[in-house]
C-alpha positions as CSV (number, residue, x, y, z in Angstrom):
1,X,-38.0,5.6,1.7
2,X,-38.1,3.0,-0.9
3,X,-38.5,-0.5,-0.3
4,X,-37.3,-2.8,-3.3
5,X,-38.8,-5.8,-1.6
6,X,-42.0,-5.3,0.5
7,X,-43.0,-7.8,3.7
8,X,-45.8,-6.3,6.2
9,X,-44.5,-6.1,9.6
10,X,-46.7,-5.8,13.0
11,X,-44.4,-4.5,16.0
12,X,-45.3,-3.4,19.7
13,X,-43.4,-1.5,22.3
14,X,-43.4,-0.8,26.2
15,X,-41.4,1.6,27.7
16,X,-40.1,0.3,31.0
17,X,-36.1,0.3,29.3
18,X,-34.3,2.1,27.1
19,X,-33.1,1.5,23.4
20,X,-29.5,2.0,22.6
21,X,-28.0,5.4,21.1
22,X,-24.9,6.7,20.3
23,X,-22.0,8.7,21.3
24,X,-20.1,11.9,21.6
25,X,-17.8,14.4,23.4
26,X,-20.5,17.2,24.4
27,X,-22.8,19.4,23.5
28,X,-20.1,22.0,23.7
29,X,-17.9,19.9,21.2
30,X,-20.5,19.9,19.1
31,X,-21.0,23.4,18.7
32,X,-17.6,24.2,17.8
33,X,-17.6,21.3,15.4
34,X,-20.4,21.6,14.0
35,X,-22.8,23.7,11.0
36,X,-26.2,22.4,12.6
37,X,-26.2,25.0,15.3
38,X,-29.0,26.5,16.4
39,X,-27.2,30.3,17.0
40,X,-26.3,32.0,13.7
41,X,-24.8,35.4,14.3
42,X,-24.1,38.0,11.2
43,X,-20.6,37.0,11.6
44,X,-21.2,33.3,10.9
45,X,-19.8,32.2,7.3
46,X,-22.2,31.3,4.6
47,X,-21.5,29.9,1.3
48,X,-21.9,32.2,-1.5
49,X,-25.9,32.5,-3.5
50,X,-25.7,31.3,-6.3
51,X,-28.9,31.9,-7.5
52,X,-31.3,35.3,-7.5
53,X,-34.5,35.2,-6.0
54,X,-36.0,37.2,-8.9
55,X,-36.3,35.3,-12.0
56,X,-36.4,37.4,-15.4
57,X,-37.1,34.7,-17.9
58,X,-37.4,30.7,-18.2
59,X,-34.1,30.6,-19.0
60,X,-32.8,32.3,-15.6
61,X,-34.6,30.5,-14.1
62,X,-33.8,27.2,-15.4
63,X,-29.7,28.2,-15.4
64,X,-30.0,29.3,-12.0
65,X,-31.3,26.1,-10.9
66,X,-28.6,24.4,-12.8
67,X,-26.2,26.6,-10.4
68,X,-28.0,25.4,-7.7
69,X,-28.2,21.6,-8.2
70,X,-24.7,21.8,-9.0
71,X,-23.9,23.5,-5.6
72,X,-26.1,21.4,-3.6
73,X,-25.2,17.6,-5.0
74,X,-22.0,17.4,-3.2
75,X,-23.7,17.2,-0.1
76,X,-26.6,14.7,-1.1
77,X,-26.0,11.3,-0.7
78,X,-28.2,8.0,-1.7
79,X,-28.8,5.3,1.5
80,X,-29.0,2.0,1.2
81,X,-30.3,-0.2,3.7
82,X,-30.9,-3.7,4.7
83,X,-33.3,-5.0,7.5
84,X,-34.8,-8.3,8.6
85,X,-39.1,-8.5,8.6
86,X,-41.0,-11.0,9.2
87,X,-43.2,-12.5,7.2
88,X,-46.1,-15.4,7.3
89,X,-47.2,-17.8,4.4
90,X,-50.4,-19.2,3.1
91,X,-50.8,-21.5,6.3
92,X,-49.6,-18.9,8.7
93,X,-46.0,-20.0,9.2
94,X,-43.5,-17.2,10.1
95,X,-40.3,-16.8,8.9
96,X,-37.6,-13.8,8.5
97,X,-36.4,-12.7,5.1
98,X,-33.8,-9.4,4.5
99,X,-34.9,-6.8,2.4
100,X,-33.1,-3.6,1.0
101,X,-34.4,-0.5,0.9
102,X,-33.0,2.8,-0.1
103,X,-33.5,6.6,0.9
104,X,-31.7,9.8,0.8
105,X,-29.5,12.4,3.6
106,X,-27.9,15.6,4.0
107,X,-24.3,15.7,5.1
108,X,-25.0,18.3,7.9
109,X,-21.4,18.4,9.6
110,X,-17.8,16.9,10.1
111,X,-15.5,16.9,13.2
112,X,-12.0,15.0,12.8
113,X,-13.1,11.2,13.2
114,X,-16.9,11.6,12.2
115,X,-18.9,12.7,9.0
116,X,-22.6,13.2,9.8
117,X,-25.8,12.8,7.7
118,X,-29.1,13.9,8.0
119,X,-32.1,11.8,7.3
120,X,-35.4,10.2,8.1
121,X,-36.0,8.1,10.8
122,X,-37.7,5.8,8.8
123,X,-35.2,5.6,6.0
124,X,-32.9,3.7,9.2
125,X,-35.1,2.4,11.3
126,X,-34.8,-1.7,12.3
127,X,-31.5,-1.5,9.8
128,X,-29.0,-3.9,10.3
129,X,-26.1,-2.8,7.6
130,X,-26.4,1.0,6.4
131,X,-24.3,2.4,3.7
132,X,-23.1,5.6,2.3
133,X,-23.2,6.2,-1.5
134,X,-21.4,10.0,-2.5
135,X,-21.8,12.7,-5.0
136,X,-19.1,10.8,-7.1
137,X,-20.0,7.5,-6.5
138,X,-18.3,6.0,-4.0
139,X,-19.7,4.0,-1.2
140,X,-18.8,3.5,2.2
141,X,-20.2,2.0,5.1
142,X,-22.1,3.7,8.1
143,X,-23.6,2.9,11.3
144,X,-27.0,4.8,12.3
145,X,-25.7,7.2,15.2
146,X,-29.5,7.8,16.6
147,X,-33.2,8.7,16.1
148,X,-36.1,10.7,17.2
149,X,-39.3,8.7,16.2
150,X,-41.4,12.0,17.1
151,X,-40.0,14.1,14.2
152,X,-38.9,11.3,12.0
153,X,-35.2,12.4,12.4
154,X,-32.0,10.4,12.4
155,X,-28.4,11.0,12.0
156,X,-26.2,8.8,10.1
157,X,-22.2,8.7,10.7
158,X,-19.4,8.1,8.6
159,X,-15.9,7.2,9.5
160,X,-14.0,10.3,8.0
161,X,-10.7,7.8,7.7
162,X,-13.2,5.5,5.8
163,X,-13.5,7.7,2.9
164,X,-10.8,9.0,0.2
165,X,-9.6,11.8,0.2
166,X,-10.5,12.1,-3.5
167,X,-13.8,12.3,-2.1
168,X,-13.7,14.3,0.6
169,X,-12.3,17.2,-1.8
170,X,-15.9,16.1,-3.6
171,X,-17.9,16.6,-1.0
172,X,-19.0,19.8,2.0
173,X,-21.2,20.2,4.8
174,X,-24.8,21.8,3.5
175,X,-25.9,25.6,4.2
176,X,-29.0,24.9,6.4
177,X,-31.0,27.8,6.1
178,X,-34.3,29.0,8.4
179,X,-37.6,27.8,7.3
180,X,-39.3,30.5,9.6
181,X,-38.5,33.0,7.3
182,X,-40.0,30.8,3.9
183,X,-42.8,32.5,2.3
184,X,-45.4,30.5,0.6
185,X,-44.8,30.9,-3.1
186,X,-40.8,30.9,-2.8
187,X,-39.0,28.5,-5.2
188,X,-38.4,24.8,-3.8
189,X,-36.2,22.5,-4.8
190,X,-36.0,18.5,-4.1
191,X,-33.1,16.6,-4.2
192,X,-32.7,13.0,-3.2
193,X,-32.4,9.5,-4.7
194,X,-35.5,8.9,-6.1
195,X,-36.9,5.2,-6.5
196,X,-33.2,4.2,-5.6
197,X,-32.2,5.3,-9.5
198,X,-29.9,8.0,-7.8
199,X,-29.9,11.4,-7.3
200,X,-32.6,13.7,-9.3
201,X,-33.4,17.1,-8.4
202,X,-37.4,18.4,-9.2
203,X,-38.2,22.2,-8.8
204,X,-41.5,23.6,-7.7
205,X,-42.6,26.4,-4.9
206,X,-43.4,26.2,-1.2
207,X,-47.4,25.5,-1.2
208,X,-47.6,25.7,2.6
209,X,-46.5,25.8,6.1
210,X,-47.5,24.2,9.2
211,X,-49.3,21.7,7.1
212,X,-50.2,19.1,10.0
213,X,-49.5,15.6,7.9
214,X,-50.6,12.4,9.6
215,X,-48.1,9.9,9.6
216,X,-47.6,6.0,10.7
217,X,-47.7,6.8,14.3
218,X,-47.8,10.5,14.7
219,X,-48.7,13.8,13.5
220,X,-45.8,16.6,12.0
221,X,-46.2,19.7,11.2
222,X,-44.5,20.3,7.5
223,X,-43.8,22.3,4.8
224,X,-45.7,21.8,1.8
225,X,-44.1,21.3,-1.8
226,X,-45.3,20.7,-5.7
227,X,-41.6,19.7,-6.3
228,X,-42.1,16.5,-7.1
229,X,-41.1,14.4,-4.3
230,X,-40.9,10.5,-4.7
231,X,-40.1,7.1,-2.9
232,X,-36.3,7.0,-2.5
233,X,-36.5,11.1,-1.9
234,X,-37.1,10.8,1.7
235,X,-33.9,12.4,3.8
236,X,-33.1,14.3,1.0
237,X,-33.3,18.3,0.8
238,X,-35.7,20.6,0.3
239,X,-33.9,24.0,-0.6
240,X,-34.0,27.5,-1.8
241,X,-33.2,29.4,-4.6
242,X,-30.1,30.3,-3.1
243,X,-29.3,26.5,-2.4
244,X,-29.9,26.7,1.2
245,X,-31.8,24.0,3.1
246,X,-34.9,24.7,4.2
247,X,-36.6,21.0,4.5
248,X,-35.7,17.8,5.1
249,X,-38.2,15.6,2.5
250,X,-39.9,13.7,4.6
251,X,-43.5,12.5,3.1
252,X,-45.6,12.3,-0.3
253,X,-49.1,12.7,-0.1
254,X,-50.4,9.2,-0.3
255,X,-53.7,9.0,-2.7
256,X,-53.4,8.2,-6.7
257,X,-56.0,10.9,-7.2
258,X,-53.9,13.4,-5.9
259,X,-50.6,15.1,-7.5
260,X,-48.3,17.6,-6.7
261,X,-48.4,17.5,-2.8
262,X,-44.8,16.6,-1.0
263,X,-44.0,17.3,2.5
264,X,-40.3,18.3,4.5
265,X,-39.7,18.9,8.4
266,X,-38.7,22.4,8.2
267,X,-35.1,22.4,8.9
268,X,-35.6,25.1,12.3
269,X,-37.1,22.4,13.3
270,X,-35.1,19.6,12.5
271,X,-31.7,21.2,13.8
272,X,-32.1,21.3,17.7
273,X,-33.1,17.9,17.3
274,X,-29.9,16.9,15.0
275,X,-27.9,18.4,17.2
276,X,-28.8,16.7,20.0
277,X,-28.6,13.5,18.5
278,X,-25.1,14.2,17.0
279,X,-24.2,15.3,20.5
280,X,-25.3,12.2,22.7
281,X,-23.4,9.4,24.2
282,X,-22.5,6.3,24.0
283,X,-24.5,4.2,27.6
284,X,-23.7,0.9,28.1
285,X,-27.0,-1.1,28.7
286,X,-26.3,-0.2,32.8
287,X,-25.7,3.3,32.3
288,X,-29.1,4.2,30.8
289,X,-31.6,5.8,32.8
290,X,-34.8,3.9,33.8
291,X,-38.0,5.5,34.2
292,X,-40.4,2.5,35.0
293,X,-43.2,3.1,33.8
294,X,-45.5,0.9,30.8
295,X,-48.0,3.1,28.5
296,X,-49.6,3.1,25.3
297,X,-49.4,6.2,23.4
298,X,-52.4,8.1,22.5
299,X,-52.1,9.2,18.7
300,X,-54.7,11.7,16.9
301,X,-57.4,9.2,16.4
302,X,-57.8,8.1,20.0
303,X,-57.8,11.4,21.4
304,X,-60.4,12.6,19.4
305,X,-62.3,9.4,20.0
306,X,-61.9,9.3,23.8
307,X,-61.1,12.9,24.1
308,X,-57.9,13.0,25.8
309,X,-54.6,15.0,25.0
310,X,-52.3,13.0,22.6
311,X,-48.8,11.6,24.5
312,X,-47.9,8.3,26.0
313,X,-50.7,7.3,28.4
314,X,-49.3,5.7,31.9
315,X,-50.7,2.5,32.1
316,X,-48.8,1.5,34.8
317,X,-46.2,3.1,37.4
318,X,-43.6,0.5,39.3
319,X,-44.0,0.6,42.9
320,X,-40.3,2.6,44.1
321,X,-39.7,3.5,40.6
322,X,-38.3,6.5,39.5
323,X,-41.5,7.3,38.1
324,X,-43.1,7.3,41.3
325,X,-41.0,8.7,43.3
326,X,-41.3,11.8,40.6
327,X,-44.8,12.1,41.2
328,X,-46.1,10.3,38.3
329,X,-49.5,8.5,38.1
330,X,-51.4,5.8,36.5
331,X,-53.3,7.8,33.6
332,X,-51.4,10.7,33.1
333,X,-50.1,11.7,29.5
334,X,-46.7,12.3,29.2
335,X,-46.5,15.6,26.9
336,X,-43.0,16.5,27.3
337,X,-39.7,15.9,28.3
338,X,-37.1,18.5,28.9
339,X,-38.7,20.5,26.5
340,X,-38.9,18.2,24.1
341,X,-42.5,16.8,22.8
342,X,-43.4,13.5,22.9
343,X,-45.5,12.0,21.1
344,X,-45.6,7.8,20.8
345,X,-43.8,5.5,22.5
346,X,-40.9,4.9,20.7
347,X,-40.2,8.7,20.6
348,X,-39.8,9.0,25.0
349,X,-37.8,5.7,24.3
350,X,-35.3,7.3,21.6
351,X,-35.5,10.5,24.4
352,X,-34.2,8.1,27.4
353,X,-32.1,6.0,26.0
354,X,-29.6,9.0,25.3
355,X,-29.7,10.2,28.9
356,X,-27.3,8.3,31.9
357,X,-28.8,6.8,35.4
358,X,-28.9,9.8,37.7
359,X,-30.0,12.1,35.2
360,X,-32.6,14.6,36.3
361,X,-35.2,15.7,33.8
362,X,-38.6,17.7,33.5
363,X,-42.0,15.3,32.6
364,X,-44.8,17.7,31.9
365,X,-47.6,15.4,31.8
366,X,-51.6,16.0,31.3
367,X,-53.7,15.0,34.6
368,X,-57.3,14.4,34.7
369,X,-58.9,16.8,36.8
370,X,-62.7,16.3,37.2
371,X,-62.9,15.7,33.6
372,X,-60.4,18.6,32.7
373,X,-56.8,17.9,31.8
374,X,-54.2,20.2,33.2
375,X,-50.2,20.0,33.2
376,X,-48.3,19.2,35.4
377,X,-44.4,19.2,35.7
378,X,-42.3,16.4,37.4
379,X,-39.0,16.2,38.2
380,X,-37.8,12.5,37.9
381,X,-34.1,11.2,38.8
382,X,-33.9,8.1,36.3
383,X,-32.5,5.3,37.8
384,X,-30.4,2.1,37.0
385,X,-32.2,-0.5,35.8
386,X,-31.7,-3.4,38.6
């Protein structure tokens, strides 16, 4: 993401609630609605290659990206963003100021009232007004339909009647390809809005996988690009030679003394976790399940310090919560839940927040055992917050 105005911010969280999220009609819904699925099946449609793995000369390979690029910029678009941060002056005054910033998404499916997009966590995060800008220029407005802090994922939504039908005919839903099967060495290509100037598209090959990249609060595991990837890029696509996603830009290497090192979540990665955002609810603030707990989570650093797994540490565990009653304990370290990994704090908070009071789910959490942390699963009923 590109900030056009920066203001340092400090922020803190506690999970003893839930943040909102957004809604839908069902995970089956979804996957009769939707491209993101996580099943493909030889049957499945699949748009056309337009471009040959096997390069003869510069100039096939430079029109084939051409044929690329043009097949993939209908379903880029540029975000713009605008968010309140706080600030302090020279005598330590604090005051609130907006500030725009701008990033970059993937349309990644349609259903008959909704258009979806694709994009960073951090491209959306704390936004208060969020808007669309299209292959052809147009803008509409958008509201942030929910997150996943752990794997810097969000999904932005469109009203479908909000947009022309000029530009619908301009636009399409991506191919998402499988980033299991990229080699190291295969063609990459970045698309995105880079430095908010609008969409540019940068070419280079896939330097690495699994490249563990530490971020503001935790560690991914990415694929690793020379295309040149740049502030504003972030959200936008990573793809192959055939113009199939395979990476959703997420990161540049951060040191002047280093070039030629971007990052993407690999998109089989990124798709389980789309799809259950796309798929989730709307929960009033009474419907949301409550855990009650309060923890602190334990990134890279302190677990190497202190030598504990990384998670959410239990600080605390309210007497007849549902926490309890699951079996929970002061100093265990929530690893997972329902399968899904959890990392900080404000990822098990974007986790609950899309689940209803009643809900039953599977905590796997790491319990000190005479030095020696083993897992343990809980089952844990979340309750309503009273």
């Amino acid at each position: 993401m590109r900030k056009k105005h920066y203001i340092g911010m400090i922020a803190c969280a506690v999970v003893f609630g839930i943040v909102g999220s957004a809604s839908f009609e069902g995970i089956s819904y979804l996957y009769s609605h939707t491209v993101a699925k996580e099943e493909r099946t030889a049957a499945a449609p699949q748009t056309k290659a337009v471009a040959s793995t096997v390069m003869t000369n510069q100039t096939d390979s430079d029109e084939s990206v051409t044929k690329v690029a043009e097949n993939v910029l209908p379903s880029i678009v540029a975000i713009d963003v605008t968010m309140t941060e706080t600030n302090s002056d020279f005598f330590g005054r604090t005051y609130q100021q907006d500030v725009e910033g701008s990033g970059s998404g993937i349309i990644v499916a349609q259903d008959e009232r909704y258009l979806y997009i694709a994009t960073n966590n951090h491209v959306v995060a704390d936004a208060k007004k969020v808007s669309i800008k299209f292959n052809d220029e147009s803008v509409c407005e958008a509201e942030v339909k929910g997150t996943d802090s752990d794997s810097d994922l969000a999904v932005v939504q469109v009203l479908t009647k909000n947009i022309s039908d000029s530009t619908l005919g301009k636009i399409k839903v991506a191919t998402l390809g499988e980033s299991d099967s990229v080699k190291v060495g295969d063609q990459a290509i970045a698309i995105g809005n880079a430095l908010g100037y609008g969409t540019s598209v940068t070419v280079g090959y896939v330097s690495a996988k699994e490249r563990e990249v530490a971020g503001e609060d935790v560690t991914l595991k990415l694929l690793q690009t020379d295309a040149a990837i740049n502030p504003g890029n972030s959200g936008g696509a990573l793809v192959n030679a055939e113009g199939a996603v395979i990476g959703i830009n997420s990161a540049k290497y951060a040191d002047t003394e280093v070039e030629g090192m971007g990052f993407a979540i690999p998109i089989s990665t990124a798709v389980p976790i789309i799809n259950d955002i796309i798929s989730s609810e709307i929960l009033s603030e009474n419907e949301r399940g409550y855990l009650g707990i309060s923890g602190k989570e334990v990134d890279e650093q302190y677990a190497e310090y202190y030598n504990i797994p990384e998670g959410v540490y239990v600080a605390e565990v309210s007497q007849n919560s549902p926490a309890e009653k699951g079996g929970l304990k002061k100093g265990d370290i929530i690893a997972r839940l329902d399968g899904r990994e959890i990392k900080s704090m404000a990822g098990l908070q974007d986790k609950l927040s899309k689940l209803r009071a009643g809900t039953k789910v599977k905590i796997v959490v790491k319990r000190s055992d005479n030095g020696e942390y083993k897992e343990k699963e809980c089952t844990v009923t979340l309750g309503k917050r009273q």
